[in-house]
DRENZA-599878 format. One line per 5 residues: number of its first residue (from 1); their letters; for each residue x, y, z of C-alpha. Coordinates in nm, 2 decimals. Layout:
NUM	a	X,Y,Z; ...
# end
This chain:
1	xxxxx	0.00,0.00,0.00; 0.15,0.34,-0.11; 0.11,0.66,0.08; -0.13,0.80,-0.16; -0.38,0.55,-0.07
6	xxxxx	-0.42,0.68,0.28; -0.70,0.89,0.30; -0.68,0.97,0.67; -0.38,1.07,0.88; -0.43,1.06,1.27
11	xxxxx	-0.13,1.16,1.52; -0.17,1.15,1.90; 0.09,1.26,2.11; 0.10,1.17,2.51; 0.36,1.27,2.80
16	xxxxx	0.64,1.18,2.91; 0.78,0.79,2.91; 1.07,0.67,2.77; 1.10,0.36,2.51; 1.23,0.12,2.80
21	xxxxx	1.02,0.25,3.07; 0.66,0.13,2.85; 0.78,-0.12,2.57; 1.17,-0.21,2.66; 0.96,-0.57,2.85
26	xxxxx	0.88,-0.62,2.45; 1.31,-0.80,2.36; 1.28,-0.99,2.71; 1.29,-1.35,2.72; 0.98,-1.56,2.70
31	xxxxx	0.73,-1.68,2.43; 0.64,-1.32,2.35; 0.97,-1.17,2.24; 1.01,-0.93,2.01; 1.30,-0.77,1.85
36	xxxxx	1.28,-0.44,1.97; 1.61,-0.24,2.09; 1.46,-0.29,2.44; 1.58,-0.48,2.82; 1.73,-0.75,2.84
41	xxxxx	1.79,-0.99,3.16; 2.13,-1.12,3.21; 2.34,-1.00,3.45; 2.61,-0.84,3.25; 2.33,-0.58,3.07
46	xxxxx	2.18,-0.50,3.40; 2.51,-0.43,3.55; 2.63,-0.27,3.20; 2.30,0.03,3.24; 2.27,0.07,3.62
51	xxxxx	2.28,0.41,3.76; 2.51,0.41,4.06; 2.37,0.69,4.31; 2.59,0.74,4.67; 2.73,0.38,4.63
56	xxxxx	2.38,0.21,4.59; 2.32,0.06,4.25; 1.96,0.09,4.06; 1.95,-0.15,3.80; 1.64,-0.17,3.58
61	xxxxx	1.34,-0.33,3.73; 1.01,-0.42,3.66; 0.72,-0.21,3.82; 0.41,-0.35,3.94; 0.10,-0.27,3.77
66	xxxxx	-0.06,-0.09,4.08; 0.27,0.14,4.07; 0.06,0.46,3.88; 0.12,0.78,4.07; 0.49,0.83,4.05
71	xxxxx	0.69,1.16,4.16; 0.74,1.32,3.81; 1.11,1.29,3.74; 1.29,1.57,3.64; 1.29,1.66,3.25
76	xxxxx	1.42,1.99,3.16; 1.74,2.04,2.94; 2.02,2.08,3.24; 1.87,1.78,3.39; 1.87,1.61,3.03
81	xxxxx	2.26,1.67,2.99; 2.30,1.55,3.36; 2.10,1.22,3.25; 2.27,1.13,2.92; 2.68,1.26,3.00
86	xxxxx	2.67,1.09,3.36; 2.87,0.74,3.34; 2.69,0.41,3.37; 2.76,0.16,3.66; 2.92,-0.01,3.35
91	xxxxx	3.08,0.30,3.23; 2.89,0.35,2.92; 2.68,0.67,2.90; 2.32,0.73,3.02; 2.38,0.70,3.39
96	xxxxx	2.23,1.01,3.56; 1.85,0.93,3.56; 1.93,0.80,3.94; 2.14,1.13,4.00; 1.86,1.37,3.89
101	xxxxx	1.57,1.25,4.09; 1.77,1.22,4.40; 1.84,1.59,4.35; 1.49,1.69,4.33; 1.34,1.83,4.60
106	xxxxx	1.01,2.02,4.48; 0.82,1.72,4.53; 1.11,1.48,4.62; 1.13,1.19,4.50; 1.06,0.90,4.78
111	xxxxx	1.21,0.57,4.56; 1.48,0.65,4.33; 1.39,0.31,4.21; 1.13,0.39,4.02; 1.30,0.63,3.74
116	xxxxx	1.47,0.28,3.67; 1.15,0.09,3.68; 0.98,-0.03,3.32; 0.60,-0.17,3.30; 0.52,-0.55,3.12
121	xxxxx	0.20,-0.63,2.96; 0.03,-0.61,3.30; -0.01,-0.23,3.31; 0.01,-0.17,2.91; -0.22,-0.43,2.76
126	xxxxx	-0.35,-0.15,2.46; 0.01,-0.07,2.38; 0.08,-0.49,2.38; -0.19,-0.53,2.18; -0.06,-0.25,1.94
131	xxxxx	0.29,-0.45,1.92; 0.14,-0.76,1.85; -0.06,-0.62,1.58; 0.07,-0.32,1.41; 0.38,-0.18,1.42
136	xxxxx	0.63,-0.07,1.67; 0.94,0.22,1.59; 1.16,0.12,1.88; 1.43,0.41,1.74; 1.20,0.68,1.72
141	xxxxx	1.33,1.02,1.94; 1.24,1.32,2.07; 1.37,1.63,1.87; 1.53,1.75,2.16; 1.69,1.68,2.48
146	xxxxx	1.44,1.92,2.66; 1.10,1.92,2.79; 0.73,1.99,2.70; 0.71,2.29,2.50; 0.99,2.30,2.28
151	xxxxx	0.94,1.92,2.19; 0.56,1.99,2.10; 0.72,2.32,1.92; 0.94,2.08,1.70; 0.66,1.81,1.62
156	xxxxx	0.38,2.09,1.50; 0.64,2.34,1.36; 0.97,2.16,1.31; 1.18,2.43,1.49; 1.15,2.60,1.84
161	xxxxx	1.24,2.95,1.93; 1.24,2.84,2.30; 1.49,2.52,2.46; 1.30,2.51,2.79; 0.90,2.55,2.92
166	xxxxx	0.88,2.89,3.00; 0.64,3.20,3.08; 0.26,3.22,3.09; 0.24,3.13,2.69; 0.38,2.92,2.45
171	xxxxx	0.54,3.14,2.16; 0.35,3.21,1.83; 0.46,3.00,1.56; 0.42,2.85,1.24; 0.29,2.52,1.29
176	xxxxx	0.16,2.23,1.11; -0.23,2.36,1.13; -0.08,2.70,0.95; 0.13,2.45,0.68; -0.19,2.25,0.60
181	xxxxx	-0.42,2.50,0.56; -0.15,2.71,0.32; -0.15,2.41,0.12; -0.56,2.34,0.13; -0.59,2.04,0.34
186	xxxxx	-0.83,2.01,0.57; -0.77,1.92,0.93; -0.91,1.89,1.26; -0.81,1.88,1.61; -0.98,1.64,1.89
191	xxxxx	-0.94,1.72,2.25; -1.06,1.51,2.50; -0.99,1.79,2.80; -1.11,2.11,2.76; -0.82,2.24,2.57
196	xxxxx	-0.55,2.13,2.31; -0.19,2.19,2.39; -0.18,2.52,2.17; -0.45,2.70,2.41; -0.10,2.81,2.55
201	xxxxx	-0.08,3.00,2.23; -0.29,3.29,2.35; -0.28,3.44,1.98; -0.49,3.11,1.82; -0.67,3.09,2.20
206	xxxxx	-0.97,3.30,2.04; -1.03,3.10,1.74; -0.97,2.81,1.96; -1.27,2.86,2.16; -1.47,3.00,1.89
211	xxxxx	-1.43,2.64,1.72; -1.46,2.44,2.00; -1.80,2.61,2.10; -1.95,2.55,1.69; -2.19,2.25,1.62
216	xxxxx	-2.01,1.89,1.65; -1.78,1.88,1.38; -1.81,2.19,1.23; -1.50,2.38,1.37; -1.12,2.30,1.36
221	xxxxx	-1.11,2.24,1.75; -1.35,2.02,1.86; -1.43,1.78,2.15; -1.28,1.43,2.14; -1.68,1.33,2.28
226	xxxxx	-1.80,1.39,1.96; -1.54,1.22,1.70; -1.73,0.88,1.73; -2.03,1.04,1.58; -1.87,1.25,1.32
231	xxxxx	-1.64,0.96,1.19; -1.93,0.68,1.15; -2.15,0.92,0.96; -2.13,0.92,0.58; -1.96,1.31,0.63
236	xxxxx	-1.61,1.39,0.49; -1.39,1.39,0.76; -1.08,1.58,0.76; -0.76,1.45,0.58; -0.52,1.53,0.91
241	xxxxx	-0.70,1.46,1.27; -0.48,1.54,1.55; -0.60,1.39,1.89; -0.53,1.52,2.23; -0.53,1.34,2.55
246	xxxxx	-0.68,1.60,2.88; -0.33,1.71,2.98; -0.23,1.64,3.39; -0.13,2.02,3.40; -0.42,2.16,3.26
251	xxxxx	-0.61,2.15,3.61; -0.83,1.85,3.44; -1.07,1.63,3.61; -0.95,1.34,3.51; -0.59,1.32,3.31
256	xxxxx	-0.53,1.03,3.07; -0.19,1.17,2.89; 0.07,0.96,3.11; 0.25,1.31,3.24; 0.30,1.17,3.59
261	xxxxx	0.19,1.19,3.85; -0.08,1.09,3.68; -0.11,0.65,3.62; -0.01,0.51,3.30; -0.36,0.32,3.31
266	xxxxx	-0.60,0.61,3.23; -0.37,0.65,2.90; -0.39,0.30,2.85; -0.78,0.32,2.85; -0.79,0.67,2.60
271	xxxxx	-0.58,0.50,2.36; -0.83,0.18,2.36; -1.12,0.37,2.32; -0.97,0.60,2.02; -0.86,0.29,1.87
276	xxxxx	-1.18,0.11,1.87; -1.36,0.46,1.75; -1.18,0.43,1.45; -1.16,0.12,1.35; -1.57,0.12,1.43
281	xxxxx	-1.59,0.27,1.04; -1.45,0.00,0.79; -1.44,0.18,0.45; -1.25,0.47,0.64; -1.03,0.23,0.84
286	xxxxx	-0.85,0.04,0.54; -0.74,0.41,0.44; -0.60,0.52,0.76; -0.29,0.56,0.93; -0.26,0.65,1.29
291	xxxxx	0.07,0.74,1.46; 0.10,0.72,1.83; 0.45,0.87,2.03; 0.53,1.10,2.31; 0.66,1.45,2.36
296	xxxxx	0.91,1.36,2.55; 1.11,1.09,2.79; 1.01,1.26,3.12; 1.29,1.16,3.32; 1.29,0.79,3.29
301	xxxxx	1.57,0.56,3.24; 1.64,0.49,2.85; 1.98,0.29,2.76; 2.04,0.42,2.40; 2.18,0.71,2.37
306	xxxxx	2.02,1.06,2.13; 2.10,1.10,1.79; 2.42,1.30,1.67; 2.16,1.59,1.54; 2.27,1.93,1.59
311	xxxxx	1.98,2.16,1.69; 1.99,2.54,1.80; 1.62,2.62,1.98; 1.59,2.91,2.09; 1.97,3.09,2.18
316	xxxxx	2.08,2.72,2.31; 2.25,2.48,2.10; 2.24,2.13,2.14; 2.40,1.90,1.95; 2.21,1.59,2.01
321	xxxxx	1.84,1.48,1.96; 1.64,1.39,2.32; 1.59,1.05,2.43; 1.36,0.72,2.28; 1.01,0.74,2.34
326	xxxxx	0.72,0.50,2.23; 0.56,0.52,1.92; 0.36,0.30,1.71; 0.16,0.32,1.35; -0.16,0.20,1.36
331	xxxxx	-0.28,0.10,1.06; -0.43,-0.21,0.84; -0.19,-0.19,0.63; 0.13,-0.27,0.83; 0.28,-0.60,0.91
336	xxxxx	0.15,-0.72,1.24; 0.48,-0.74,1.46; 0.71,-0.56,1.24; 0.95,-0.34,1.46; 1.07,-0.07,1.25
341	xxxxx	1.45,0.04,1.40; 1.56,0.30,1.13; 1.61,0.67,1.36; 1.30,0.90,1.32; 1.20,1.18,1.53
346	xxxxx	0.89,1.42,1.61; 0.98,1.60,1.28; 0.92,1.28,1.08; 0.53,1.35,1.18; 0.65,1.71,0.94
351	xxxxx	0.77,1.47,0.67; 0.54,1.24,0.65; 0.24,1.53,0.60; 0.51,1.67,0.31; 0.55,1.30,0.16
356	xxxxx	0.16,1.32,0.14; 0.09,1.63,0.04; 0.40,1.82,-0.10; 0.61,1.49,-0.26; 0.92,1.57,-0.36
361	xxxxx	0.95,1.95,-0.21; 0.99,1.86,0.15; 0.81,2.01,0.49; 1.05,2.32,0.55; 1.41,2.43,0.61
366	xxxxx	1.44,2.32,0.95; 1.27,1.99,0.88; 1.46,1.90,0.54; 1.78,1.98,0.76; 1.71,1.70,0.97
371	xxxxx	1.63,1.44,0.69; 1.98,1.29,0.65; 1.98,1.18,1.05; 1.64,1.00,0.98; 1.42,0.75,0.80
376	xxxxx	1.08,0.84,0.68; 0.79,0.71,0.79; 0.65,0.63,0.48; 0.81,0.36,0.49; 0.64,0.17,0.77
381	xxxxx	0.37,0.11,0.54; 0.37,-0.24,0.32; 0.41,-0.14,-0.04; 0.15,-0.35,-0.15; -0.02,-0.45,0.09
386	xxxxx	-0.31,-0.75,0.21; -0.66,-0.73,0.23; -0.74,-0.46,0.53; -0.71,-0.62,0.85; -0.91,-0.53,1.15
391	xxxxx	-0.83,-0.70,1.51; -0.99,-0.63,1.78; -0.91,-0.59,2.15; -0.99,-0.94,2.31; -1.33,-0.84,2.52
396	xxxxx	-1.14,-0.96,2.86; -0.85,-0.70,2.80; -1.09,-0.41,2.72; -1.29,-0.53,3.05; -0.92,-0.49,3.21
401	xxxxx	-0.83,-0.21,3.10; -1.09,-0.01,3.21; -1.08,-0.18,3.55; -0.76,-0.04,3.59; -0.80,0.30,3.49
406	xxxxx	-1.13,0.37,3.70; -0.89,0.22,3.99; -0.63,0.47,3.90; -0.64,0.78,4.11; -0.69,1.12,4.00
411	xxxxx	-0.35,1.32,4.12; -0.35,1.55,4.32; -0.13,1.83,4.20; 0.18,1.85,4.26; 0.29,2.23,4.33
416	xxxxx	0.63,2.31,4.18; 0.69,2.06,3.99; 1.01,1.99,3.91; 1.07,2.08,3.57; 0.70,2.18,3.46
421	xxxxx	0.63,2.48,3.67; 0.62,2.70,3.39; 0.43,2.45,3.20; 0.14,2.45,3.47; 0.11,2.82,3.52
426	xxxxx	0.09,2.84,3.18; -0.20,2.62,3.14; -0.36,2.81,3.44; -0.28,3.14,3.35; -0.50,3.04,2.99
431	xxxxx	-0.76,2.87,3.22; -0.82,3.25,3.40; -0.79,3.45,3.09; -1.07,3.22,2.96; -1.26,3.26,3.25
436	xxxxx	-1.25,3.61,3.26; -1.36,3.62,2.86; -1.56,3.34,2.85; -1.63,3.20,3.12; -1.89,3.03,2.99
441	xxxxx	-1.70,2.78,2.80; -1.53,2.56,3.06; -1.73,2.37,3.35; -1.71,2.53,3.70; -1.47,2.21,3.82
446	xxxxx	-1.18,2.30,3.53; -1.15,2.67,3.70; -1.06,2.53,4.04; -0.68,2.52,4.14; -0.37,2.66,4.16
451	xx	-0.03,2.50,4.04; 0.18,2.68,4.30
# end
């Protein structure tokens, strides 16, 4: 199956997990094992990758299921360098993940252990269920070894004029809505909160709530509660359909994006349910392709080290990418299993709209820039591919997974966080301005709350 053939490109970004924290269990020995760049279980690797913290040594571990709300590790650039410079036990790199989160105080953590720690099929049956039947990229990167905002910068605009979360508002730029509709495609944005991430963008804030206010599916911005609707009706639907999890900064009620403190499980049981949404409409199913990653690593232990990609954002250079994260396609047209291990990167997402849409002229500047560090994501899909195929979760892991995400508990905020601070004011700085303008919009319980 060639590009052209898909009609409909999805992409859903979530927070903060590394590669080997969520899918590294995938290369581990047993009857399930896949060969992903993931764990492994001798004695040598474990020894090889342990962080060694005041003469204690964390090796990698595996977390129990009922281990959700965990102390959000620290994630910002200087803690970034810290993580990937800092020797090994072994003395390889990627040995200050331990370091870091023993140095946070704002909350602390209370076990170092669990920046080590990585979940099994236990606490991510959707995302097993996505290995076993789609496709995995187990060398796909975040553009930058930095945290929220400048990572979600370089996957919607393919630069960043800022290298760390900062201010009240994110900055104005050119992103991949403005690309697509300067090249006529249509496109949508789902959120399942309130807001999408670029309410920080207090220039498209307006328009944003103007849309998400319209009739169901009439607007750019829309409500994730009313996709299901929209995409079994015999409408058009638009060719790009970004979806957003409710962010864990955003003052929700109930978080699903994986930003801890908030439990992986609630993610778990968003990504089911958008999953079985869309493959609820056949005809538009065979033509689709869904692409699953995260914005960034969030603190947790990853053994491979960045890309050699030089990067200035903002006035800081860097001269590597940031660290693995998850990240799946999702389509019928992939080979069920196949793990993909050629480097991508959130600008691939750039690329693969410009393969679509623009072939042969590229995204952008930046974006081309970065083409001769990575593979394309075109080619994950099968160049001629078999009849559609359409699995389904198993009834008994759906009927677990949302056991465990209505036994996950809503965090409780966690003040001055300890690389997001910014991130959360900003979110609740927008949250006022909208009351103030419209508070008509949001529900009283989104207004509550302070970040710190």
């Amino acid at each position: 199956m060639a590009l052209q053939d898909i009609d409909t490109i999805i992409v859903v970004i979530m927070e903060n997990r590394s590669f080997d924290h969520v899918l590294g269990y995938l290369s581990l020995p047993g009857e399930a094992q896949m060969p992903v760049d993931g764990l492994r279980s001798d004695p040598a690797w474990l020894d090889a990758h342990a962080n060694l913290h005041n003469s204690q040594i964390y090796r990698s571990t595996r977390l129990d299921p009922d281990v959700q709300a965990i102390v959000d590790p620290p994630h910002n650039w200087d803690t970034i360098a810290t993580q990937i410079a800092t020797p090994a036990w072994g003395g390889g790199p990627m040995g200050g993940f331990v370091d870091t989160y023993a140095d946070q105080t704002k909350p602390a953590a209370t076990n170092l252990s669990l920046v080590m720690g990585y979940y099994d099929v236990a606490a991510v049956p959707t995302y097993d269920f996505f290995a076993r039947n789609f496709l995995v990229c187990d060398h796909w990167f975040a553009a930058l070894p930095a945290g929220t905002q400048p990572n979600r910068l370089m996957a919607m605009a393919g630069y960043s004029s800022i290298f760390a979360n900062g201010g009240t508002r994110v900055p104005h730029e050119y992103l991949a809505y403005d690309w697509l509709d300067d090249h006529h495609i249509d496109w949508c944005a789902y959120a399942w909160g309130n807001f999408p991430f670029f309410c920080l963008d207090w220039d498209r804030l307006p328009s944003i709530l103007d849309s998400m206010t319209l009739a169901p599916g009439s607007g750019r911005f829309r409500r994730y509660s009313h996709f299901a609707a929209s995409w079994m009706s015999n409408d058009s639907m638009p060719s790009v359909i970004f979806i957003e999890p409710e962010y864990t900064e955003a003052l929700p009620t109930d978080p699903n994006d994986d930003h801890p403190n908030t439990g992986i499980a609630k993610g778990q049981a968003f990504l089911a349910k958008v999953y079985s949404d869309v493959i609820a409409n056949p005809a538009r199913w065979a033509k689709t392709m869904m692409v699953i990653t995260y914005d960034e690593h969030g603190g947790f232990f990853d053994h491979v080290p960045p890309l050699p990609i030089p990067t200035t954002a903002g006035t800081h250079p860097f001269e590597t990418s940031g660290l693995r994260v998850p990240a799946f396609v999702i389509s019928p047209q992939v080979t069920p299993e196949r793990v993909f291990n050629r480097n991508l990167d959130h600008t691939s997402i750039l690329q693969l709209l410009a393969d679509k849409f623009t072939p042969g002229h590229g995204y952008s500047v930046p974006v081309n820039s970065r083409q001769g560090f990575l593979d394309r994501l075109t080619n994950t899909l099968n160049p001629i591919g078999p009849a559609p195929r359409t699995p389904l979760i198993p009834g008994d892991v759906l009927a677990a997974i949302a056991t465990a995400a209505q036994a996950a508990p809503i965090p409780e905020p966690q003040g001055d966080s300890p690389d997001d601070p910014a991130n959360a004011r900003a979110f609740h700085q927008t949250l006022l301005k909208v009351q103030r303008d419209r508070g008509n919009v949001l529900a009283p319980s989104e207004l509550s709350g302070d970040p710190g």
